[in-house]
C-alpha positions in Angstrom: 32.0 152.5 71.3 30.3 150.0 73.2 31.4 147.4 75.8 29.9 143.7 74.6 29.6 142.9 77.7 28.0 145.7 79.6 25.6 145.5 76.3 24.7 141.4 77.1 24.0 142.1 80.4 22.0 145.3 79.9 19.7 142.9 76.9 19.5 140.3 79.6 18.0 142.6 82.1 15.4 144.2 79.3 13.6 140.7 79.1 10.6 140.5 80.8 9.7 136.8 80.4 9.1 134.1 83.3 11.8 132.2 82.2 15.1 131.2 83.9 18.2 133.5 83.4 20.3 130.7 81.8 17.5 130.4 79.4 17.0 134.1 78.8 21.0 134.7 78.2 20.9 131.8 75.4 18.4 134.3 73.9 21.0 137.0 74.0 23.7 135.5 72.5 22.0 134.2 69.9 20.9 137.5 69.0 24.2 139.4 69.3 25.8 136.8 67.7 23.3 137.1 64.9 22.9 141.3 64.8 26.9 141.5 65.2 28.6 138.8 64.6 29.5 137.9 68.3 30.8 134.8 70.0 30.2 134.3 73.6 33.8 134.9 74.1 34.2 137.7 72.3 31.2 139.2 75.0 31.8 138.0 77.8 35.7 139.4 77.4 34.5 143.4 77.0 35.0 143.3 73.6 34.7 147.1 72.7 32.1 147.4 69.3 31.0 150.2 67.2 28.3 148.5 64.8 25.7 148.3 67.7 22.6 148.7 65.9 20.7 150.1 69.0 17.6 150.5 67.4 17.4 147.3 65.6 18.6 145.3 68.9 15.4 147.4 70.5 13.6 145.8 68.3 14.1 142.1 68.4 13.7 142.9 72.4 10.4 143.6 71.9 9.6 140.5 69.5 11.0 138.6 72.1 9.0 140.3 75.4 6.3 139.3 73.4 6.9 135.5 73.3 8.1 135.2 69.6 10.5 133.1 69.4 14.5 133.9 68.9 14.2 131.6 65.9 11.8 133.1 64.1 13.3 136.7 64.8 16.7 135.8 63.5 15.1 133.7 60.5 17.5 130.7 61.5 18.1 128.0 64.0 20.7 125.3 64.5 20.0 121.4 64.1 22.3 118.4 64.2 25.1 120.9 63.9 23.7 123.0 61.0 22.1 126.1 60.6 18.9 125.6 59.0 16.7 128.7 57.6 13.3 128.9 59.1 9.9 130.8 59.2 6.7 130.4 60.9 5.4 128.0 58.4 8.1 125.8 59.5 8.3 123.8 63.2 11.6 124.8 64.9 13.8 122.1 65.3 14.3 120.9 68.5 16.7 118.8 70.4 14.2 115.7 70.3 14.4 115.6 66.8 18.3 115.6 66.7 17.9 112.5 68.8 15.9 110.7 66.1 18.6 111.9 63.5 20.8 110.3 65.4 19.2 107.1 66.0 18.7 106.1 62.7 22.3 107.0 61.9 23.4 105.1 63.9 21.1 102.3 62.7 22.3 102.5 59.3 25.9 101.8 60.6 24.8 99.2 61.9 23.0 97.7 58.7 27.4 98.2 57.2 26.2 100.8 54.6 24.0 99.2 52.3 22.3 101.4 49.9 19.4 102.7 51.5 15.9 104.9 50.2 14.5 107.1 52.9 11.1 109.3 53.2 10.8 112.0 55.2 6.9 112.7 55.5 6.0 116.1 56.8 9.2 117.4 56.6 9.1 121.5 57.4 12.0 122.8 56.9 13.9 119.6 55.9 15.9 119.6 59.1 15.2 115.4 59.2 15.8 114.6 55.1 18.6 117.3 54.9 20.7 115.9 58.0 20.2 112.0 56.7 21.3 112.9 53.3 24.6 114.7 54.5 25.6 112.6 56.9 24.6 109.0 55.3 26.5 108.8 52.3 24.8 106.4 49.8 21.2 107.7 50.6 18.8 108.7 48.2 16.2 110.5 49.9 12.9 112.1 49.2 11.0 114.0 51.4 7.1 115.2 51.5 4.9 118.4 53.1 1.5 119.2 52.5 2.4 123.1 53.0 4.3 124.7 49.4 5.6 127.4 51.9 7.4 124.4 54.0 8.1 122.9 51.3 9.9 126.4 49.6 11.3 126.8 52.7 12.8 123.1 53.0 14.2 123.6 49.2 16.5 126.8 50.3 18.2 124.7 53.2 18.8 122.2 50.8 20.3 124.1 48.4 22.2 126.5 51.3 24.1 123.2 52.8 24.5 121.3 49.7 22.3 118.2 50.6 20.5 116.0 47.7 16.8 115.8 48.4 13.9 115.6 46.8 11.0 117.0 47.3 7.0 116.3 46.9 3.9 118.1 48.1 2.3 115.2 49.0 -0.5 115.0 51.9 -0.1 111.3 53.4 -3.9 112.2 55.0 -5.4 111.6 51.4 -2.6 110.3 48.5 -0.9 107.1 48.7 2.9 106.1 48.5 3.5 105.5 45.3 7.7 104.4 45.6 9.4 102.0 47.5 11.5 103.1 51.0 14.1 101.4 52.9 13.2 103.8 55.4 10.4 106.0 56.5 11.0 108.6 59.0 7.8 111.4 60.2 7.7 113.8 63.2 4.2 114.2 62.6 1.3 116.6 64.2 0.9 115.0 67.0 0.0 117.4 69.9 -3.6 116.7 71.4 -6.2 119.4 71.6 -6.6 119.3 75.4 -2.5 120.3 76.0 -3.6 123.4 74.6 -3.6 125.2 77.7 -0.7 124.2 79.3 1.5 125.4 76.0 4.0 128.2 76.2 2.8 131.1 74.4 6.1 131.5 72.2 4.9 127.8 70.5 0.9 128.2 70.8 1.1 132.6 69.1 3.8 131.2 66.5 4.4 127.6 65.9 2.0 126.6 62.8 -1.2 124.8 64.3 -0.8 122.2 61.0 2.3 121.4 61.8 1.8 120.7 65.8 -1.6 119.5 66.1 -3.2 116.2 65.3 -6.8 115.6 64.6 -9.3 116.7 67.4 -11.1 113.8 66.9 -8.4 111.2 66.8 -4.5 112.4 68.1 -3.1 109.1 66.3 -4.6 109.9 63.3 -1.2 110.6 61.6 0.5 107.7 62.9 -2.3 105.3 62.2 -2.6 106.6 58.2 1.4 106.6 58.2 1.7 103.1 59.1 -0.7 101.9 57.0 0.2 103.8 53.6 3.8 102.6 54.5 3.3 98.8 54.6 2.7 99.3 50.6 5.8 101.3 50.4 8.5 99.6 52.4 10.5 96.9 51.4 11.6 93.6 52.9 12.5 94.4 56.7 12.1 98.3 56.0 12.0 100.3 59.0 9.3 102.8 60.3 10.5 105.9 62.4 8.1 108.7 64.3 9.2 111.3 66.8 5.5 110.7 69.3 3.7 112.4 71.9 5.3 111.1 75.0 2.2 110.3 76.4 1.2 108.0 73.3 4.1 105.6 73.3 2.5 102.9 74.3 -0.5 103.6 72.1 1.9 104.2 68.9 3.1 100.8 70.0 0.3 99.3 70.1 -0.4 100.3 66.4 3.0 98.9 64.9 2.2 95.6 66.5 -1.4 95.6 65.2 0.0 96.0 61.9 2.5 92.9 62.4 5.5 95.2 62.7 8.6 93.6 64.3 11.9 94.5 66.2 9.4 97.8 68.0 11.4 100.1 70.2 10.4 103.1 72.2 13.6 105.1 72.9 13.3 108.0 75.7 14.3 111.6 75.6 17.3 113.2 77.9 14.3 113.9 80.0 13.6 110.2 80.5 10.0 111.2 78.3 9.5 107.9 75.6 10.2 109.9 72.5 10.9 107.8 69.4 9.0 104.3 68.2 10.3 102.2 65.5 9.7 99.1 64.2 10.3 96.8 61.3 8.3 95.3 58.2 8.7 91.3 58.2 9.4 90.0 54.3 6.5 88.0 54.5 4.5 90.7 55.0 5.6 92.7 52.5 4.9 89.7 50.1 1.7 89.6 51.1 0.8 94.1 50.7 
């Protein structure tokens, strides 16, 4: 028999990363909760266990001494109060991207629930499309990645939480939008080139490069063809939504006006980093594309 407890703190103690303890213990729970079936009560009150896989856990400690991340090791991670499958063809979801969830949610309740097409472009492992779908109601949505492994991988989370999503392997770099959206929503590449060195390792040795970085040549290459395939595919006062580079706010700004968007908001992080732009499609120019 083991004590859970003694058992957490002796994990905690294995990991060899420079990162704060709080940090590293969220890695450890995660795990035992995953390898045995553990809450954080259930540890941190000397639960006695007997299904301690040692050699497994020894394992996942060294996966995770060498940067990988917890996701990846467990095969899952939690979004917007799900747990959503993923692999290393697929970005981990991230707390940023719970807060654009949750500002177009909250937009739609706003519009009093009238019936409402979304697109998801680039959507990895569906974390965006799935969420919308579940939590608004009359949706239809359809969502697009340029990767068939992302796109497999989006599919089984779908399927897994019951949400009603379709799916394209579509590359918005090259093919056009052929439907028409309510709503489009992309958390596009958009990492530049020269923040490469000041990466973590767990993102830079894991994360998929197509899914983080946008062109070398031109980092708002994505938002630039995104806004201009979608004032084709919108209709009247349709709404554009990205997740941005904080330090391209202004710049994705910039483009939405350009383009004779309307009603352009950037929203900030919990970090106070701008981390959401949106804007809206006036009817006469939708006449007009």
């Amino acid at each position: 028999m083991t004590n859970s407890k003694d058992l957490f703190n002796e994990l905690v103690g294995r990991i060899t990363l420079d990162e704060k303890k709080a940090e590293i213990q969220s890695v450890i729970y995660l795990l035992l909760e995953n390898k045995l079936g553990l809450t954080r009560t259930e540890i941190l009150s000397d639960k006695l266990i007997d299904n301690a896989d040692q050699s497994a856990l020894n394992l996942c400690i060294e996966r995770i001494n060498n940067h990988e991340p917890i996701q990846y090791i467990l095969g899952e991670a939690f979004f917007y109060g799900r747990l959503f499958k993923v692999n290393p063809a697929v970005l981990i979801p991230r707390p940023e991207t719970e807060l654009l969830v949750r500002e177009i949610i909250s937009y739609e309740q706003k519009m009093k629930g009238d019936l409402m097409r979304i697109l998801d472009i680039g959507t990895g492992s569906g974390c965006i499309a799935i969420s919308l779908a579940l939590e608004i109601k009359n949706a239809t949505v359809l969502a697009t990645d340029v990767s068939p492994t992302a796109l497999n991988c989006a599919k089984e989370n779908s399927i897994l939480l019951g949400a009603s999503v379709r799916f394209i392997d579509h590359d918005i770099l090259k093919e056009a939008l052929t439907e028409s959206f309510d709503l489009i929503v992309s958390n596009p590449p958009y990492i530049s080139f020269e923040e490469k060195p000041s990466m973590k390792p767990n993102v830079l040795k894991f994360e998929p490069h197509l899914a983080l970085f946008a062109s070398e040549a031109d980092p708002l290459l994505f938002y630039k063809k995104i806004i201009e395939k979608s004032k084709k595919s919108l209709s009247a006062h349709g709404s554009l939504w990205f997740e941005i580079n904080e330090h391209f706010g202004q710049e994705a700004m910039g483009l939405l006006k350009a383009h004779g968007f309307v009603d352009i908001q950037i929203i900030k992080d919990l970090d106070g980093k701008e981390r959401i732009v949106s804007g809206h499609l006036p009817r006469e120019i939708v006449q007009k594309t």
